[in-house]
Z-matrix of the N, CA and C atoms (Angstrom, degrees):
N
C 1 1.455
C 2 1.513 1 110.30
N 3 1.255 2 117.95 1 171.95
C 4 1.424 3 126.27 2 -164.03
C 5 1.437 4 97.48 3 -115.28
N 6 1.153 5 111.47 4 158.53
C 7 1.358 6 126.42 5 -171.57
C 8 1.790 7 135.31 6 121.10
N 9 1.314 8 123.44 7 164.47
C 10 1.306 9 98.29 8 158.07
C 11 1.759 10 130.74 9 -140.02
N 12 1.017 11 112.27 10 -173.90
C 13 1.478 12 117.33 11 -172.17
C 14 1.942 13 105.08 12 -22.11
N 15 1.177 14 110.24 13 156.24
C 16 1.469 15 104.70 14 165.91
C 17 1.103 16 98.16 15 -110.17
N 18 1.673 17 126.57 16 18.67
C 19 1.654 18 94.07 17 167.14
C 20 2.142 19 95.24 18 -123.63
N 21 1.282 20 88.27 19 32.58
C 22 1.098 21 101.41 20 152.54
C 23 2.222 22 141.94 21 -77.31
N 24 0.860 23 89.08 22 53.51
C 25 1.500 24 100.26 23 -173.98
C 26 1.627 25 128.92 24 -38.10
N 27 1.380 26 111.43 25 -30.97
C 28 1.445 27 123.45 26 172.98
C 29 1.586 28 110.11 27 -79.97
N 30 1.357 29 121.05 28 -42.89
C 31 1.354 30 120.35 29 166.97
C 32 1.637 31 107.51 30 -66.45
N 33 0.780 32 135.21 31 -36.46
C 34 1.308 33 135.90 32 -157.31
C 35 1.584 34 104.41 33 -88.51
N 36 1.611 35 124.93 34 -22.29
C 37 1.013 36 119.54 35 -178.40
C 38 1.589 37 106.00 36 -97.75
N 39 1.386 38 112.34 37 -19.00
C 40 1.826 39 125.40 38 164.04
C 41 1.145 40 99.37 39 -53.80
N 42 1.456 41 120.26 40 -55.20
C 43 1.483 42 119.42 41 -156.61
C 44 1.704 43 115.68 42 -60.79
N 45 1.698 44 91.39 43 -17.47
C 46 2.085 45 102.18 44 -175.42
C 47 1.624 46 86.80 45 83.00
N 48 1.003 47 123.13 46 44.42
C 49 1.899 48 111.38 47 -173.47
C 50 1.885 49 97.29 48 -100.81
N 51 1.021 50 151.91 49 83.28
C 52 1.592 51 131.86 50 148.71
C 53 1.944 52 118.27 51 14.19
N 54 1.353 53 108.90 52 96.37
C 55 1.510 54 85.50 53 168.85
C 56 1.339 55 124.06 54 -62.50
N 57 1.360 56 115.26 55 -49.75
C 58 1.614 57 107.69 56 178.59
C 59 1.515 58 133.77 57 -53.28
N 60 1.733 59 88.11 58 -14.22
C 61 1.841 60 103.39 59 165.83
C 62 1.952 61 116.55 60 -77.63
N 63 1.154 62 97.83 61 -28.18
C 64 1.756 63 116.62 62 155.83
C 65 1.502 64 97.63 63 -42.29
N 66 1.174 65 82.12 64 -92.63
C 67 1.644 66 109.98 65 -164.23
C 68 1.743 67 106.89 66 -34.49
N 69 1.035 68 124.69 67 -45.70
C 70 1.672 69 138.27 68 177.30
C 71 1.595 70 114.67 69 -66.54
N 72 1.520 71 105.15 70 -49.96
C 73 1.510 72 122.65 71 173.48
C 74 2.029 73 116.26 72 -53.54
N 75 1.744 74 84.95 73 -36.87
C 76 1.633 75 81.77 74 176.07
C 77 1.477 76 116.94 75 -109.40
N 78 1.355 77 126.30 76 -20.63
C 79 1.147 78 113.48 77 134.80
C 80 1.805 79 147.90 78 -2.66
N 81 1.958 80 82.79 79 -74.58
C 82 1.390 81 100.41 80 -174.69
C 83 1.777 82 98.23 81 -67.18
N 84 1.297 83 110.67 82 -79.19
C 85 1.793 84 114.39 83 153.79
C 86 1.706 85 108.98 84 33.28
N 87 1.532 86 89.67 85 -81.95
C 88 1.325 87 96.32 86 -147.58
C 89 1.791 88 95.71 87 -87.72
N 90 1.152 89 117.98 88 -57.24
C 91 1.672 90 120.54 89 172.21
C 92 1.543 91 112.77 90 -41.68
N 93 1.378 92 118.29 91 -16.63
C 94 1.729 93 105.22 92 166.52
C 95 1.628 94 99.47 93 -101.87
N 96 1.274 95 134.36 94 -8.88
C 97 1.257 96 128.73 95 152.33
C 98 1.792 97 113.31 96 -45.15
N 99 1.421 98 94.04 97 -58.34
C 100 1.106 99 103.63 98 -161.80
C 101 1.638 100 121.13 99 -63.52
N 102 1.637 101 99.65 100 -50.27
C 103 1.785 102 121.77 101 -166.42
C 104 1.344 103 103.69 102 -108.42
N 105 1.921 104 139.43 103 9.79
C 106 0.996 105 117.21 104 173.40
C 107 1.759 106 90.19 105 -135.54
N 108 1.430 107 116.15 106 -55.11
C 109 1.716 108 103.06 107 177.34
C 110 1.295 109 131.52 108 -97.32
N 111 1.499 110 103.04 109 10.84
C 112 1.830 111 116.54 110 175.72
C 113 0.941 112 111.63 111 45.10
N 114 1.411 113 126.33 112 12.35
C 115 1.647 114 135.77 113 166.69
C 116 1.280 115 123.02 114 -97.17
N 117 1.644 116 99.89 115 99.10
C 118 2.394 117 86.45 116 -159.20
C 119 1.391 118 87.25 117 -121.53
N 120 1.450 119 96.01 118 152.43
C 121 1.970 120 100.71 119 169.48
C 122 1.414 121 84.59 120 -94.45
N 123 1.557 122 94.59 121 142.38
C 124 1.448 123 119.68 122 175.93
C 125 1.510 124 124.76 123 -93.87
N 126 1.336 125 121.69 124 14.93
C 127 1.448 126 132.11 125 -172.76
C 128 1.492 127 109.36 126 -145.71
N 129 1.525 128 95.87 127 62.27
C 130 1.991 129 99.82 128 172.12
C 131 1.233 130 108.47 129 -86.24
N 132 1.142 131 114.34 130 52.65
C 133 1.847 132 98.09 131 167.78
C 134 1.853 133 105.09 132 -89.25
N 135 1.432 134 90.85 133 166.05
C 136 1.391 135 104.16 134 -165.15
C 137 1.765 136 105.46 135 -49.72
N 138 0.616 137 139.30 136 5.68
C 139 2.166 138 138.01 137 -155.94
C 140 1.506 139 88.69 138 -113.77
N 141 1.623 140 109.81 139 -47.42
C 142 1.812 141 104.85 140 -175.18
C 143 1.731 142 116.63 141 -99.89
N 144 1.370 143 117.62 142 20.99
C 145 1.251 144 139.32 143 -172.52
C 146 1.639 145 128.93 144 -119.04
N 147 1.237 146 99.00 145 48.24
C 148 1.538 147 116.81 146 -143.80
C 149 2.229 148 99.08 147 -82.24
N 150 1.463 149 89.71 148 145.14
C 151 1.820 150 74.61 149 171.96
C 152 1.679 151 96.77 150 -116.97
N 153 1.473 152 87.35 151 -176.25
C 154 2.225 153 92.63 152 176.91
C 155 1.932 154 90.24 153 -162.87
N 156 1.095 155 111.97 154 145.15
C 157 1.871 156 104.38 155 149.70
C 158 1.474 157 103.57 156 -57.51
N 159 1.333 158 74.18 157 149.70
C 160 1.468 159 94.22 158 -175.01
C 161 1.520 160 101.51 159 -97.94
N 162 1.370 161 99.98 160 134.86
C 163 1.863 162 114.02 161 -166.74
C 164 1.286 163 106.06 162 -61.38
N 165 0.971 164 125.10 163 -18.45
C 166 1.597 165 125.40 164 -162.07
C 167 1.424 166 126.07 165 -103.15
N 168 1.750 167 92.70 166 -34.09
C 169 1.697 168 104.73 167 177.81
C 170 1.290 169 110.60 168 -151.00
N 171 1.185 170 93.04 169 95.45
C 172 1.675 171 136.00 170 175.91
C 173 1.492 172 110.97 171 -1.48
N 174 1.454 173 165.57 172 97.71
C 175 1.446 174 145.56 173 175.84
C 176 1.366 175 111.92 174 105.33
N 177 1.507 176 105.25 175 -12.85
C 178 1.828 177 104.39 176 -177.77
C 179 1.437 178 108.70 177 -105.50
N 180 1.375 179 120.65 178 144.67
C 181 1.318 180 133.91 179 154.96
C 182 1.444 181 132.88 180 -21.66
N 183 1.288 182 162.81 181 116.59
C 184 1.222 183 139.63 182 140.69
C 185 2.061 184 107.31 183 -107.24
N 186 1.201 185 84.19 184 144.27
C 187 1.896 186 90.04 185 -169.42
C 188 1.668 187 87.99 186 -105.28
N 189 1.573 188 98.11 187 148.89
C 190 1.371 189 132.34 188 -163.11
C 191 1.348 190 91.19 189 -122.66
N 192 1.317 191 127.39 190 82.94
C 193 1.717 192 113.92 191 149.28
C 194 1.741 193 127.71 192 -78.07
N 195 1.375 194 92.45 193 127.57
C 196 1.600 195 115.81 194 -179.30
C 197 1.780 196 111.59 195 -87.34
N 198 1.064 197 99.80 196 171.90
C 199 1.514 198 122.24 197 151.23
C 200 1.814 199 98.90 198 64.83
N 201 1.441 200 126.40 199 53.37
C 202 1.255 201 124.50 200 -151.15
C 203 1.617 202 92.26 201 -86.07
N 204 1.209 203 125.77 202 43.14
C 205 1.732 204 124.96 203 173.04
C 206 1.606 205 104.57 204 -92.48
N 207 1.173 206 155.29 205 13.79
C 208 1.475 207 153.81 206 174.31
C 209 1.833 208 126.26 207 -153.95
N 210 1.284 209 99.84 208 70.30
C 211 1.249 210 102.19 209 176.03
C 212 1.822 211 110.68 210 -96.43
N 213 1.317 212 113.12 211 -179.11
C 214 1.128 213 122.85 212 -172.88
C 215 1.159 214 100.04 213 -163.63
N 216 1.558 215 112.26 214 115.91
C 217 1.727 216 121.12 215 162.27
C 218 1.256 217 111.94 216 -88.39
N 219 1.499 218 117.92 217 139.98
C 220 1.536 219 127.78 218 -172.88
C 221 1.419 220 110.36 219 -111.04
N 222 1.384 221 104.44 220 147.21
C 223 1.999 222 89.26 221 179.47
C 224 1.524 223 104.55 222 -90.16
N 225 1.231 224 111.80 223 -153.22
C 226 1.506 225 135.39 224 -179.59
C 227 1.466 226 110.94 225 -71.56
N 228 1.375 227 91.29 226 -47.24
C 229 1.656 228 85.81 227 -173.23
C 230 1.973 229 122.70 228 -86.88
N 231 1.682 230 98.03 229 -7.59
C 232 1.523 231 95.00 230 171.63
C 233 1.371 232 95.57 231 -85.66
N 234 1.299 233 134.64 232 -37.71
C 235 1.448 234 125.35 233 -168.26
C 236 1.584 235 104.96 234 -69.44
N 237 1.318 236 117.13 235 -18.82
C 238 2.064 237 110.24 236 179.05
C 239 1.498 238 87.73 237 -71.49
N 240 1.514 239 138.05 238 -45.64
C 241 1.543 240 125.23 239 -120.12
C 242 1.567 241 66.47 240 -101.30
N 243 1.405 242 144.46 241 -75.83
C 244 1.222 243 133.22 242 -167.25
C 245 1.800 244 122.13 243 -39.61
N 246 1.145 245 95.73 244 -25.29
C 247 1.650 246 96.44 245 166.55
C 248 1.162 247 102.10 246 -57.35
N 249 1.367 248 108.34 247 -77.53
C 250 1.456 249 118.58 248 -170.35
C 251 1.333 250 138.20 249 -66.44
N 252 1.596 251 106.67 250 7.38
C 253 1.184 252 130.23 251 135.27
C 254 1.814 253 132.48 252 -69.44
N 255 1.328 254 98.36 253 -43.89
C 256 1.562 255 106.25 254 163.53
C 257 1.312 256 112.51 255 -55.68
N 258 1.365 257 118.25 256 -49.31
C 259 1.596 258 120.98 257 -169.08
C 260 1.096 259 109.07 258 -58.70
N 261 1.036 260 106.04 259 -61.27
C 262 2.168 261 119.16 260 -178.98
C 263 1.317 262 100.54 261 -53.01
N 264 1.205 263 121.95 262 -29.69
C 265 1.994 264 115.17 263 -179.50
C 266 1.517 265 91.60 264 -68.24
N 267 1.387 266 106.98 265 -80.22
C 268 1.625 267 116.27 266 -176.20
C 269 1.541 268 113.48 267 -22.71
N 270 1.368 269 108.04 268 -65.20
C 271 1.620 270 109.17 269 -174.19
C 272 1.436 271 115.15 270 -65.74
N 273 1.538 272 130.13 271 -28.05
C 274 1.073 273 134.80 272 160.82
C 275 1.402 274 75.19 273 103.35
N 276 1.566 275 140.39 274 43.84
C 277 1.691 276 129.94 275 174.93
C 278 1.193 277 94.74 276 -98.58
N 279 1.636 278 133.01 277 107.69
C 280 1.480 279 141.73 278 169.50
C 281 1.748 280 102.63 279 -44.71
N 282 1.293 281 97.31 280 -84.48
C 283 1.546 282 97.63 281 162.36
C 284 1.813 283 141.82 282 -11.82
N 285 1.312 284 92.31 283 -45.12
C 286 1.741 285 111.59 284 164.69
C 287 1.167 286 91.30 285 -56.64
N 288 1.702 287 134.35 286 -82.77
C 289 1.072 288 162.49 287 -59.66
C 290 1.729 289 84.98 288 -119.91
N 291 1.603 290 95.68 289 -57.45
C 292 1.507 291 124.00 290 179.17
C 293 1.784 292 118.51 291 -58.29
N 294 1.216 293 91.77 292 -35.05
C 295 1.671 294 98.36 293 -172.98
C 296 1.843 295 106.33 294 -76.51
């Protein structure tokens, strides 16, 4: 696939791309991997994490994931406890954090 690194910053600012639209694009990405199809590739390092404009809408991001050899499906119940691990981070609730 075409594209390059997303922690590529000089291409990405050539490209006219928004970083914080990066930053949101892979975000979102990976957290509906995580909390809606429990289907996550397990090897996002920057080499298989590629960006490009996106053909369609002019200035925005689209991410290119590579290297599709290591996924991991999650059930129901790691995706509740990781919520509620996020939350307790977010809220700063030790207790969450702990449970």
């Amino acid at each position: 696939e075409e594209g390059f690194r997303a922690t590529d910053i000089e291409n990405i600012d050539k490209a006219g791309i928004c970083r914080r639209d990066v930053a949101r694009l892979i975000s979102s990405v990976f957290n509906s991997q995580i909390f809606d199809n429990g289907f996550v590739h397990c090897d996002p390092h920057e080499a298989n994490v590629l960006l490009r404009e996106h053909p369609n809408k002019k200035g925005k991001p689209q991410i290119v994931l590579v290297d599709h050899g290591l996924y991991k499906t999650l059930d129901g119940d790691f995706q509740e406890a990781y919520a509620r691990l996020w939350k307790g981070i977010v809220m700063a609730d030790v207790g969450g954090i702990k449970s």
